[in-house]
C-alpha positions in Angstrom: -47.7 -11.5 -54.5 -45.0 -8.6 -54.1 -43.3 -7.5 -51.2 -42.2 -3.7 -51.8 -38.7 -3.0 -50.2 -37.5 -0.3 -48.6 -33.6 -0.1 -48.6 -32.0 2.0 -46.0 -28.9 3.8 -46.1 -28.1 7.1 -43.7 -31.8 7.5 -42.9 -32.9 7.8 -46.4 -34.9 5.1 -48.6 -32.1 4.1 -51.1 -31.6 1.7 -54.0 -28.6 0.0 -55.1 -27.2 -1.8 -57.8 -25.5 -5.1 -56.7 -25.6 -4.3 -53.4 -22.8 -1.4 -53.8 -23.6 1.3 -56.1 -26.2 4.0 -54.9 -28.7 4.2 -58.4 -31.7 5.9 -56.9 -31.9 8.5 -53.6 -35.3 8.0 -52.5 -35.3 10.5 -49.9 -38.1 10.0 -46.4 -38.3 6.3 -45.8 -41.7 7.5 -44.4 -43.4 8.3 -47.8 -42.2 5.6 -49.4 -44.0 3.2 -46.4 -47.2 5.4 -46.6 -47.3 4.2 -50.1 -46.2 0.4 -50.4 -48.1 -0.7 -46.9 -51.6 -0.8 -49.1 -49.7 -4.1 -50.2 -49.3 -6.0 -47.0 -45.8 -6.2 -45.4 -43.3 -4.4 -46.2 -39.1 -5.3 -46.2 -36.9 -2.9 -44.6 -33.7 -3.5 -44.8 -31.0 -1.6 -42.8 -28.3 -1.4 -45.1 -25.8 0.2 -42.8 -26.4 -2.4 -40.2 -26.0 -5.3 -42.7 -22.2 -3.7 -43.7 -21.2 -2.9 -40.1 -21.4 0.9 -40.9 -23.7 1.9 -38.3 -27.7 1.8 -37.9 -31.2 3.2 -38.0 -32.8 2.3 -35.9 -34.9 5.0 -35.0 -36.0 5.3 -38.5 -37.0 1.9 -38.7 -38.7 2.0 -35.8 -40.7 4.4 -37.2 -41.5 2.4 -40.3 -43.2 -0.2 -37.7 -45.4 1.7 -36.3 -46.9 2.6 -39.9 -47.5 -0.8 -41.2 -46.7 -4.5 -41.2 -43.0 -4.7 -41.5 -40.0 -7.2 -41.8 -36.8 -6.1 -40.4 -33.6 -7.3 -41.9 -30.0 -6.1 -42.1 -27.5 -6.5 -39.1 -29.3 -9.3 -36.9 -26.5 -11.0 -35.6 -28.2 -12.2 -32.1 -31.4 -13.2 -30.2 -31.6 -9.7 -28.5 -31.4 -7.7 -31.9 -34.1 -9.8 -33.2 -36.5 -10.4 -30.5 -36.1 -6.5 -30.2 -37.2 -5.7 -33.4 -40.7 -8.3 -32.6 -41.2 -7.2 -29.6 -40.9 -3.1 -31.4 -43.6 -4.6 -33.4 -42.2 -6.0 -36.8 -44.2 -9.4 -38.5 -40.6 -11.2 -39.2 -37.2 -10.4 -38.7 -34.9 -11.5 -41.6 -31.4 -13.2 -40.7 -28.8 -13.5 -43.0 -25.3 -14.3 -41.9 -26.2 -15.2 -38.7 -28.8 -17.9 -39.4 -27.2 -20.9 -37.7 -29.1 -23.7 -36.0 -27.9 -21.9 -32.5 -29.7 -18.7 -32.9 -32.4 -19.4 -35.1 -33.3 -21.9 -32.5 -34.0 -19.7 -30.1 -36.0 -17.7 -31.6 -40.1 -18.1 -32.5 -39.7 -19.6 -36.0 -42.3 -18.4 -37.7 -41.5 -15.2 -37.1 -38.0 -15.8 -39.1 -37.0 -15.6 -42.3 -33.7 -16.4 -43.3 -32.0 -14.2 -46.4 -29.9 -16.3 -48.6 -28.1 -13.9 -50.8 -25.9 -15.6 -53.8 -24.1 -15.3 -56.8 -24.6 -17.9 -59.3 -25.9 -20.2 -57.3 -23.2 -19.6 -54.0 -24.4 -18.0 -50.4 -22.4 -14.4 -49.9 -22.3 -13.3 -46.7 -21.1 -10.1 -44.7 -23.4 -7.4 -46.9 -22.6 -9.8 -50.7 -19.0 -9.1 -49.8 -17.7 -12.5 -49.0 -18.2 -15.9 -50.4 -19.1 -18.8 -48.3 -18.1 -21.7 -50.1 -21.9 -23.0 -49.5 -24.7 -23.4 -52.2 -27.6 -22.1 -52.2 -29.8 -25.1 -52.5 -27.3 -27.2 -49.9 -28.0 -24.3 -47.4 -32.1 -24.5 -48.4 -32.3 -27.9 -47.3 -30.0 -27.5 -44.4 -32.2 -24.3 -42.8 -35.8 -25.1 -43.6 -36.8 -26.9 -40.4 -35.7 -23.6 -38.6 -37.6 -20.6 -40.1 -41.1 -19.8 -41.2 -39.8 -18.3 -44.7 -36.6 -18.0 -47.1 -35.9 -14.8 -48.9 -33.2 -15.5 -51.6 -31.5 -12.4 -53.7 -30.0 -13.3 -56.7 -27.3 -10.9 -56.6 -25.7 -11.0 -60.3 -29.3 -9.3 -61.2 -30.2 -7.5 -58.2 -30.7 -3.5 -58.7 -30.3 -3.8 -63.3 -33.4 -4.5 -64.1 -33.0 -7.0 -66.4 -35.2 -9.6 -64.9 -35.2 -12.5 -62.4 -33.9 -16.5 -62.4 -37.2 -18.4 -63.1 -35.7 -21.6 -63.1 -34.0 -20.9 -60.5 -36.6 -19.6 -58.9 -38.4 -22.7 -59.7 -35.6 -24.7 -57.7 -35.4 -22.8 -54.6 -39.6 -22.8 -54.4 -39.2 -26.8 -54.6 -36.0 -27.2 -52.0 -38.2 -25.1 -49.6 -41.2 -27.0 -49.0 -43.4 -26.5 -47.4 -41.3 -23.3 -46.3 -42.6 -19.5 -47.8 -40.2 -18.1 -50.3 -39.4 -15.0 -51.5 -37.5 -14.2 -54.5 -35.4 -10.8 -55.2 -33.0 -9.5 -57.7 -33.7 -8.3 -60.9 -37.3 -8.4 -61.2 -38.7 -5.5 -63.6 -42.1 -6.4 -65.1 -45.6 -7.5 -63.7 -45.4 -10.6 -65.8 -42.5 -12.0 -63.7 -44.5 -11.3 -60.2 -47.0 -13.0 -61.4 -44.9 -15.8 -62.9 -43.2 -16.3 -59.1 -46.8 -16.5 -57.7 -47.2 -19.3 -60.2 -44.3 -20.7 -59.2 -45.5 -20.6 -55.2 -43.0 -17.7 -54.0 -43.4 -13.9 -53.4 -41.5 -11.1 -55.4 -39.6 -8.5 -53.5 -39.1 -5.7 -55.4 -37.1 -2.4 -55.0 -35.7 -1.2 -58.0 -38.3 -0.9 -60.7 -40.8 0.5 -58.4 -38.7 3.0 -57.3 -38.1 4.1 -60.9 -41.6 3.8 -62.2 -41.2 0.5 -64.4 -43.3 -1.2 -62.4 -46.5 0.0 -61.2 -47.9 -0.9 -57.2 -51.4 -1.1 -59.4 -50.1 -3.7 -62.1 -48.0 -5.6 -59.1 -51.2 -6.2 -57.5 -53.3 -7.5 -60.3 -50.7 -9.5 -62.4 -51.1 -12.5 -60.2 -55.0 -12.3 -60.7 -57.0 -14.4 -62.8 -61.1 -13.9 -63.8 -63.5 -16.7 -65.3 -65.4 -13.6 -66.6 -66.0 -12.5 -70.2 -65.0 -8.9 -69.1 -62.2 -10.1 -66.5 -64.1 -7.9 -63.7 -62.7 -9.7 -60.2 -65.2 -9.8 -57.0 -64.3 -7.6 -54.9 -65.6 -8.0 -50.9 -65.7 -4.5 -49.2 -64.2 -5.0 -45.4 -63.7 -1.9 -42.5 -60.7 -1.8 -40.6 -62.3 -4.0 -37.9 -63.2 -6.7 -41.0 -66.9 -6.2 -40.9 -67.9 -7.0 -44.6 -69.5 -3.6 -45.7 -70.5 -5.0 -49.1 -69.3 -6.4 -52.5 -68.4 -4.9 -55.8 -66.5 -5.5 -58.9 -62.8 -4.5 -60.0 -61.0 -3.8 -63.1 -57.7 -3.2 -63.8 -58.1 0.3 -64.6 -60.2 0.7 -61.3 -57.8 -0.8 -59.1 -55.0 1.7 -60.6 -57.3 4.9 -59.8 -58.0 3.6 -56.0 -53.8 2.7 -55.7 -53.2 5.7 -56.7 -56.2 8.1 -55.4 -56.8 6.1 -51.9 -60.5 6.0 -52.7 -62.8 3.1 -52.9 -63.2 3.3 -56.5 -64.8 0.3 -58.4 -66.0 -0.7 -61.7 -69.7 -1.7 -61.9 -70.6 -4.3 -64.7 -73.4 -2.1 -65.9 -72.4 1.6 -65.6 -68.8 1.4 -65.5 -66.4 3.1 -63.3 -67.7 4.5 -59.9 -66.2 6.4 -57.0 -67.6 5.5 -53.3 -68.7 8.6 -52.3 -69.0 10.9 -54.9 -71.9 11.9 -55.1 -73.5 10.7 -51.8 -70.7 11.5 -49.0 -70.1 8.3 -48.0 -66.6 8.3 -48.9 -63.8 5.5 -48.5 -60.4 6.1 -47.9 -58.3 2.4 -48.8 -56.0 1.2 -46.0 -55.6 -2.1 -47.8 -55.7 -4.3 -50.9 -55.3 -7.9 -50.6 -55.8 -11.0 -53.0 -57.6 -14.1 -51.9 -55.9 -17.4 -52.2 -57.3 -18.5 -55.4 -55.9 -15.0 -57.1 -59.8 -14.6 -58.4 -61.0 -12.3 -55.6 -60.0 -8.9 -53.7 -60.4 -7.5 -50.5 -60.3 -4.0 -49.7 -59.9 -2.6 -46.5 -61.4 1.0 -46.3 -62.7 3.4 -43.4 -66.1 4.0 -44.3 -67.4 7.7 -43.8 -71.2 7.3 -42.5 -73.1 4.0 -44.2 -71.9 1.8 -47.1 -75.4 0.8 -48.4 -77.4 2.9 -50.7 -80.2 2.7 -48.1 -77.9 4.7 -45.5 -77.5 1.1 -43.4 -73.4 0.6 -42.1 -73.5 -2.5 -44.6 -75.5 -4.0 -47.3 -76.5 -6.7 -44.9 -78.0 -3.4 -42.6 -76.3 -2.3 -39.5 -73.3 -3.5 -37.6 -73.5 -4.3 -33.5 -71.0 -4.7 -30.9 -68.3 -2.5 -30.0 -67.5 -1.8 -33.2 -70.7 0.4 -33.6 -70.5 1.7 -29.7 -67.1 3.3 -30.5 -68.6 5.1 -33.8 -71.5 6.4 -31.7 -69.2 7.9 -29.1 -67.0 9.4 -31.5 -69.7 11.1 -33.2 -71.3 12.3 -29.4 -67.9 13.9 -29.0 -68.2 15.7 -32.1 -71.5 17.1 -32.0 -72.8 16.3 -28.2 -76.3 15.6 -27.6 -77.6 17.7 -24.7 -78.8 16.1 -21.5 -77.1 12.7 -22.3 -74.9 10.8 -19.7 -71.8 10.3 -22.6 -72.1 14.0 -23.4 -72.0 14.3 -19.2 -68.9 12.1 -19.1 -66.8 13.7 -22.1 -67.6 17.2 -20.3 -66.7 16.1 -16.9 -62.8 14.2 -17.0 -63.2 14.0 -12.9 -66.5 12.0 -13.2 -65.3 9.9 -15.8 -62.4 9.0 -14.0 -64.1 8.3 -11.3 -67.1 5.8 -13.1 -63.8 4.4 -15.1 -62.1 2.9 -11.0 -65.5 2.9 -9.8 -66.5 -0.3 -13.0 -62.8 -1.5 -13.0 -63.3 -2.4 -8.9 -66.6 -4.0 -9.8 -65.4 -6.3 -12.2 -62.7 -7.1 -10.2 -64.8 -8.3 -7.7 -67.8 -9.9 -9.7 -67.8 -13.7 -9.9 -70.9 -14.7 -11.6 -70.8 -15.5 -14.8 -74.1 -13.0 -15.8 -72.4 -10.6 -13.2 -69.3 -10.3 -15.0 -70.3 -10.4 -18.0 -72.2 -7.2 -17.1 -69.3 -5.7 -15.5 -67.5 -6.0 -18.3 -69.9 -4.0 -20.8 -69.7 -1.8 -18.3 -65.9 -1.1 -18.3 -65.6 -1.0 -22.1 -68.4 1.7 -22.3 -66.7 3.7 -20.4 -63.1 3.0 -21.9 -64.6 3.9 -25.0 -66.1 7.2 -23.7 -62.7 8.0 -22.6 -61.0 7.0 -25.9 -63.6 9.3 -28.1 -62.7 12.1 -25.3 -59.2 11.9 -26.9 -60.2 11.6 -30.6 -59.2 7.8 -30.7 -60.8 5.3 -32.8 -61.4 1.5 -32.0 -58.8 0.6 -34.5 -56.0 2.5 -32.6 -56.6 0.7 -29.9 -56.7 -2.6 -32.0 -53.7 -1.5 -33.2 -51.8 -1.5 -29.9 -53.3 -5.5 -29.2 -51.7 -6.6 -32.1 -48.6 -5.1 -31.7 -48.4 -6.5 -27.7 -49.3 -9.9 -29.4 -46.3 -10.4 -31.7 -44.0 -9.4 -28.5 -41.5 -12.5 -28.1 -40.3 -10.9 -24.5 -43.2 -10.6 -21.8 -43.0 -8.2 -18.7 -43.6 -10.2 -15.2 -47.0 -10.3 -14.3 -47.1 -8.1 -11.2 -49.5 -5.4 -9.3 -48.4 -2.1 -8.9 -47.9 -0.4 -5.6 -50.6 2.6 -6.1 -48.7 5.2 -4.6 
């Protein structure tokens, strides 16, 4: 599938041709990201880290906190690169660095190492300097020491005038088992999906940038249909991963919810339809993934009230759990019901403070299994009361989990003096 890249030099989004020649200003990194993270993860690549001219970091830094990132350019040692997974990127990406002595200390599947070469040699040092190595050598020498190569064929990268399949083809085999990713030159759907074919992802840079290739036709090149009218089943998820439902996709469908944000959808008897339209129940898409197979979607969306036609949160009927408790408090928040304790709680911060230590002690103390069990629903309800208080959604606060779970470096476990 593609991996959209986001090149940057001076705190702007940038694209270059062979490395060196500045072809395309794209301005905000952060729009740019807003776009391509409907895709998955994203690369980022600090250019001026990579040549030694500086950083930007605080713009990358950024960039993680929008979407599923990999940080490359300018890792040169285990602090740089357990900072940037502990800031919250998927994968760091090491290029002239990656030598059995630091990628060794560092969690390897959470490493990919960039080879960049030139017919076929490694360049190091930002494509400035040849290394005498080849590629394929330095393949087979690396793979027991990352979770994923990404190898830029830098006679082609930033023209446009397409990618190495066969070499491609050789890298994907040297690999194995190891995740590859293949940049430089790619310009047309048909070679993304002819990588994906071959087993590796396609970064991609250039021709998105300029329009040639579209994020809608990167996504569904790699897709394949047993259907007369090449519809694809598409399974309906919220941002928790609830199934809501299932519909159908087209290609022309999937370009109008790319570009619109909408859960838009192509039925198999009345064509194209737009969640929401005419009921209310409107989707924005967070996220578009293919299933293994290529012959199914998944779309992420936040659902505004119920998915089904019969008002239910899903087409199996309603959700439970905490999912549904954190929707109902929002809601209480925005229109309170009178006389209720949640409306009591978001009115009164003291008392909810209070019932918030007051719940924490008591599951602190509880031992039985039924007691704390009860303790804990306890605790969460009122967490959550104080969360819709602020205008914060359950998925923020997944948000934050996941990010503390790819952290490499862990604080001490300690208790804090109260006072």
């Amino acid at each position: 599938m593609i991996v959209p890249s986001i090149d940057v030099v001076a705190g702007r989004a940038v694209q270059l041709i062979g490395g060196e020649t500045e072809a395309v200003d794209g301005g905000d990194p952060s729009k740019w990201m807003e776009r391509f993270r409907l895709v998955g993860e994203v690369a980022v690549v600090d250019i001026d880290a990579a040549r030694g001219d500086g950083e930007n970091h605080e713009v990358i830094a950024r960039l993680c906190d929008m979407g599923r990132v990999r940080v490359g350019g300018g890792i040169r040692d285990v602090e740089t690169a357990t900072g940037w997974l502990d800031r919250g990127a998927e994968k760091v990406v090491i290029g002239t660095a990656a030598e059995e002595d630091l990628l060794a200390r560092l969690p390897r599947d959470r490493v990919i190492v960039a080879l960049d070469a030139r017919h076929g040699e490694v360049l190091t040092h930002g494509w400035r300097t040849a290394s005498g190595r080849g590629l394929l050598e330095s393949i087979t020498r690396l793979r027991r020491l990352c979770g994923g190569f990404l190898v830029t064929f830098v006679e082609r990268e930033g023209r446009l005038g397409g990618t190495d399949l066969e070499m491609a083809e050789r890298v994907v085999t040297a690999a194995d088992p190891v995740p590859v990713t293949i940049a430089g030159g790619i310009s047309t759907a048909s070679e993304i999906a002819a990588l994906d074919r071959l087993g590796a992802d396609a970064q991609v840079g250039m021709a998105l940038y300029t329009g040639q290739i579209g994020l809608a036709d990167a996504i569904t090149s790699p897709l394949r249909s047993d259907r007369e009218d090449g519809l694809w089943p598409t399974v309906i998820v919220d941002e928790s991963g609830t199934a809501l439902g299932l519909a159908w996709s087209s290609r022309e469908s999937i370009g109008e919810a790319v570009e619109t944000r909408r859960g838009v959808y192509q039925s198999r008897s009345r064509g194209r339809w737009v969640k929401g339209e005419t009921s209310g129940a409107v989707q924005e898409l967070v996220a578009v993934d293919a299933d293994c197979d290529r012959d199914a979607l998944r779309f992420t969306v936040r659902q505004v009230d119920g998915f089904c036609h019969r008002g239910t949160r899903s087409c199996w009927g309603d959700d439970r759990g905490i999912s549904r408790l954190a929707r109902r408090l929002l809601a209480i928040a925005d229109a309170p019901v009178s006389g209720s304790n949640t409306a009591r709680l978001l009115d009164d911060p003291t008392l909810l403070a209070g019932k918030l230590i007051e719940e924490a002690g008591e599951l602190a103390r509880a031992a039985e299994p039924g007691h704390i069990v009860e303790e804990i629903a306890d605790l969460v309800y009122f967490a959550l009361v104080k969360a819709a208080s602020a205008g914060l959604d359950l998925e923020q606060v997944e948000e934050v989990l996941d990010r503390r779970e790819r952290r490499v470096t862990r604080r001490p476990m300690s208790v804090r003096d109260p006072a």
